[in-house]
C-alpha positions in Angstrom: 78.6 -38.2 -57.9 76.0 -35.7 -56.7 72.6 -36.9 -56.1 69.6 -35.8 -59.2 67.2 -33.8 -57.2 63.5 -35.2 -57.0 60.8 -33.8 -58.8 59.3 -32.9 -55.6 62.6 -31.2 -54.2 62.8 -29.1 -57.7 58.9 -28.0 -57.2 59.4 -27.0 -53.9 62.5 -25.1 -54.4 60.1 -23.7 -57.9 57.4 -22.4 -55.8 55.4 -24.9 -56.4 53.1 -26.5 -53.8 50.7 -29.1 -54.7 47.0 -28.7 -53.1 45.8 -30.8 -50.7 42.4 -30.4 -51.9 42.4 -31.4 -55.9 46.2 -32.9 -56.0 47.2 -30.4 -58.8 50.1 -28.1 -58.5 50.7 -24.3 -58.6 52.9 -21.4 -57.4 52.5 -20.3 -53.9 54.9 -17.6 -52.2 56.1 -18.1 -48.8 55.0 -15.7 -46.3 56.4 -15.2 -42.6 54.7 -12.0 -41.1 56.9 -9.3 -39.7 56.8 -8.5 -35.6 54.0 -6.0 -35.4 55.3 -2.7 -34.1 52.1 -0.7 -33.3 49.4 -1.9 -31.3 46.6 -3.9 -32.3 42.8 -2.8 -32.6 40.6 -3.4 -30.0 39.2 -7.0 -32.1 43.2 -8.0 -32.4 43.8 -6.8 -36.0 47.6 -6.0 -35.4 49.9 -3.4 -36.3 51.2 -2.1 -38.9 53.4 -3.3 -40.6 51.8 -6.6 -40.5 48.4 -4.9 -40.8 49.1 -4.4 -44.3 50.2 -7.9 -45.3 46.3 -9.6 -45.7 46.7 -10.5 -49.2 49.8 -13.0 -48.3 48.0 -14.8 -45.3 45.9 -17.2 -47.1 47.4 -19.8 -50.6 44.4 -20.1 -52.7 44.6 -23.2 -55.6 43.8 -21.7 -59.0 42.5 -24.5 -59.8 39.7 -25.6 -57.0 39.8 -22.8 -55.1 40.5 -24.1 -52.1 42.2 -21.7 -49.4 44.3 -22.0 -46.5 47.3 -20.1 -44.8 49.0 -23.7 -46.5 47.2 -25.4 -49.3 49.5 -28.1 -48.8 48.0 -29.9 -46.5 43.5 -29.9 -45.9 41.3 -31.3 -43.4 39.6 -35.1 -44.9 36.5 -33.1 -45.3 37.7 -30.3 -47.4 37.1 -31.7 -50.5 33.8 -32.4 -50.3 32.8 -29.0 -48.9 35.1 -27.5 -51.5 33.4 -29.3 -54.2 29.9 -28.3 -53.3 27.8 -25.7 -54.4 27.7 -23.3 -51.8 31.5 -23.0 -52.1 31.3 -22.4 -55.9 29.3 -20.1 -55.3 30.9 -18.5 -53.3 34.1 -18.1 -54.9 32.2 -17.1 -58.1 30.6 -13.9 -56.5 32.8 -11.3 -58.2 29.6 -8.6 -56.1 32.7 -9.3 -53.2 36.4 -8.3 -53.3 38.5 -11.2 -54.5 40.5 -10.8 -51.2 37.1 -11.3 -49.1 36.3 -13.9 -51.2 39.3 -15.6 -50.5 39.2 -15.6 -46.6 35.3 -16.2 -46.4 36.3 -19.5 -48.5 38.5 -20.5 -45.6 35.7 -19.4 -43.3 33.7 -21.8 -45.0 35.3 -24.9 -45.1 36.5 -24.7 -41.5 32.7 -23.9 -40.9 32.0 -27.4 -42.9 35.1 -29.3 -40.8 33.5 -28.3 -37.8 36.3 -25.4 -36.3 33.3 -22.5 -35.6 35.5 -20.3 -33.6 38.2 -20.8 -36.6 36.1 -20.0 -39.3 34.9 -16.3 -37.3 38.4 -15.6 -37.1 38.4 -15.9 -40.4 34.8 -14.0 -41.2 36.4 -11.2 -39.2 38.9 -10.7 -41.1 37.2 -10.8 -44.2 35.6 -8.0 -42.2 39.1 -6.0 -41.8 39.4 -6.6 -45.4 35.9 -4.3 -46.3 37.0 -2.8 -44.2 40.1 -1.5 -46.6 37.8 -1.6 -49.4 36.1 0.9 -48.0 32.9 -1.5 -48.0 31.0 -0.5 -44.2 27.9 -2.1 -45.1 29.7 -5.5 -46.2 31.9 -5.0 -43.4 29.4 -4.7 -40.5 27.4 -7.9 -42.4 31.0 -9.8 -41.9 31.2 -8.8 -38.3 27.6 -10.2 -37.6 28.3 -13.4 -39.5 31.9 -13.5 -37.5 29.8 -13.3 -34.1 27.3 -16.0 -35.0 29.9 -18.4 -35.3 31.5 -17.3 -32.1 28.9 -17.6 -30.7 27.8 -21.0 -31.7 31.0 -22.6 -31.2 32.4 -23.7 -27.7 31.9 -21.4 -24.7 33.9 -18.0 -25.1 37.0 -17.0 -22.8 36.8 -13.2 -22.1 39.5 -12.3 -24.9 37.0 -13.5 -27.4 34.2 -12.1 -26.0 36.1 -8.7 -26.0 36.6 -9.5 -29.3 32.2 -9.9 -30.2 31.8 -6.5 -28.4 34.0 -4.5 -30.4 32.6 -6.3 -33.8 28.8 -5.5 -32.6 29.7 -1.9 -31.9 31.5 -1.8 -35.4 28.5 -3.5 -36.9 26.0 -1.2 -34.8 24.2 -3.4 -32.5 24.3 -1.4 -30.1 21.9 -2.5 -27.4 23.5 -6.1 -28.2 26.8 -4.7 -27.4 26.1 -3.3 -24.6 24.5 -5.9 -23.3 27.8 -8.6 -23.8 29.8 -5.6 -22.4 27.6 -5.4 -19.5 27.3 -9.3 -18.8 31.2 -9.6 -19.3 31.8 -6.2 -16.9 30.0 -8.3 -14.0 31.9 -11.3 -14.4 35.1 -9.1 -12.9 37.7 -10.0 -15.9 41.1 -9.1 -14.9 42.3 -5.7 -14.8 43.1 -5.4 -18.2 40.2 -7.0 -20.1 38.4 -4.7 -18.1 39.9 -1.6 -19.2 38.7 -2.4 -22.9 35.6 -3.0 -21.7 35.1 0.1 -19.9 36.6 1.7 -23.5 33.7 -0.6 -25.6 30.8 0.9 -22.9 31.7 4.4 -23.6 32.5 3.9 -27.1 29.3 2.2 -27.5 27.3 5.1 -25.7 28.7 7.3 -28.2 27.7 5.4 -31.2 30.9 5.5 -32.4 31.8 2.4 -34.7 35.1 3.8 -35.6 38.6 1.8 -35.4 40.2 2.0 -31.7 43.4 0.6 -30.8 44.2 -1.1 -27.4 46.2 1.2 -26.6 44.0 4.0 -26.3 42.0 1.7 -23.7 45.6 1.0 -21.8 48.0 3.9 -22.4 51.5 3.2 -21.4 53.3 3.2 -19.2 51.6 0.8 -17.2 52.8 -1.4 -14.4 50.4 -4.3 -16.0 51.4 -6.3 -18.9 50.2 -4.7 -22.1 46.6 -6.8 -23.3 48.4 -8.5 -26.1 50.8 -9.6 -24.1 48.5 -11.3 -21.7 48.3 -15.7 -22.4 45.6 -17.2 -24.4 45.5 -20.6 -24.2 48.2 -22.8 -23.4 49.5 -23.0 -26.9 51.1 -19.6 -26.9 50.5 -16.2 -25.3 49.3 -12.7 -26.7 49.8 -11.4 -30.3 52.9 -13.1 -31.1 51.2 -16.7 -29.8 48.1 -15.5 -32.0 50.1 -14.5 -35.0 52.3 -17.9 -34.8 48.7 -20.1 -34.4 47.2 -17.8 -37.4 50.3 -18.4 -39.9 51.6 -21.9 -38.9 51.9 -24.7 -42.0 51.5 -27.5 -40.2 
């Protein structure tokens, strides 16, 4: 006789995912990006046609508005900063997109659970989000907030400092760009880090806050691996290692 599926084994094959936040239940799609097949922007934002897949990287709970790229599952001190009034707030300003909303309430509690350079990641692209919206001035605000909590998180590697350069120029600080451009230009990154750099400096000289590719600062063909192909940390290497941390549901 064949076996009665659970109730958790029939919500799961529903949709449903229950929130690791408040406990209640609702439908979440699964989402597995696509390979990206252009080339990323100078701050990482990849290709299309992952590019134009923001609005399925992040569950949100209808209920306590918790969000995550899994609701599933939430750090022990989620609730609490999901629960307090800077996060009701925040998910109540209807002045921001509901899609910037949704990633700067990430941002948030990985702020409160103590992940800094996690929650920029997630400023930022709250940031690429205004940036869709056609939103500069909310964009440029995002970008500062994003390099604040670079900033005040562990020491940078020179992929995330890149990273600040190109979100000062976008946010017009110039002389502060330049100045991280010119600090991370005398610490002789390797070969390729340096070509973006030498990209930033001009672009930067030219006051030009416009979206650049990395390929325009390393054309192919090129005997060097491409930037995004280069290893970030030990957990994975380049774009794909960056798109597998950003989407995993562990």
């Amino acid at each position: 006789m064949a076996e009665t599926p659970s109730a958790s084994s029939r919500s799961a094959a529903a949709g449903q995912t229950t929130c690791g936040v408040c406990g209640r239940e609702s439908r979440q799609a699964p989402f597995r990006p696509p390979p990206p097949e252009q080339a990323p922007d100078l701050d990482l934002r990849p290709g299309e046609p992952v590019r134009s897949t923001m609005a399925r990287w992040l569950q949100q709970c209808p209920h306590c508005g918790y969000a995550a790229p899994s609701i599933a599952k939430a750090h022990p001190a989620a609730a609490a900063a999901v629960s307090a009034a800077p996060f009701r707030a925040l998910i109540q300003d209807s002045s921001q997109p509901p899609l910037v909303r949704r990633f700067l309430a990430w941002a948030h509690v990985l702020e409160e659970t103590g992940a800094l350079h996690a929650a920029a990641e997630a400023t930022l692209h709250a940031a690429w989000v205004a940036d869709d919206a056609f939103k500069p001035h909310l964009a440029q605000a995002l970008r500062q907030d994003a390099v604040a909590l670079w900033r005040s998180g562990p020491p940078l590697d020179a992929e995330q400092t890149v990273r600040i350069i190109d979100a000062l120029r976008r946010a017009e600080a110039w002389d502060d760009a330049d100045a991280t451009a010119a600090e991370l230009a005398r610490l002789s990154p390797p070969e390729a880090v340096a070509q973006v750099v030498a990209l930033e400096r001009r672009l930067i000289a030219a006051h030009d806050t416009g979206r650049h590719t990395v390929a325009s600062a390393l054309p192919p063909p090129s005997r060097r691996p491409h930037a995004t192909h280069q290893r970030r940390d030990p957990g994975g290497g380049g774009l794909f290692g960056w798109l597998k941390r950003l989407f995993r549901r562990e």
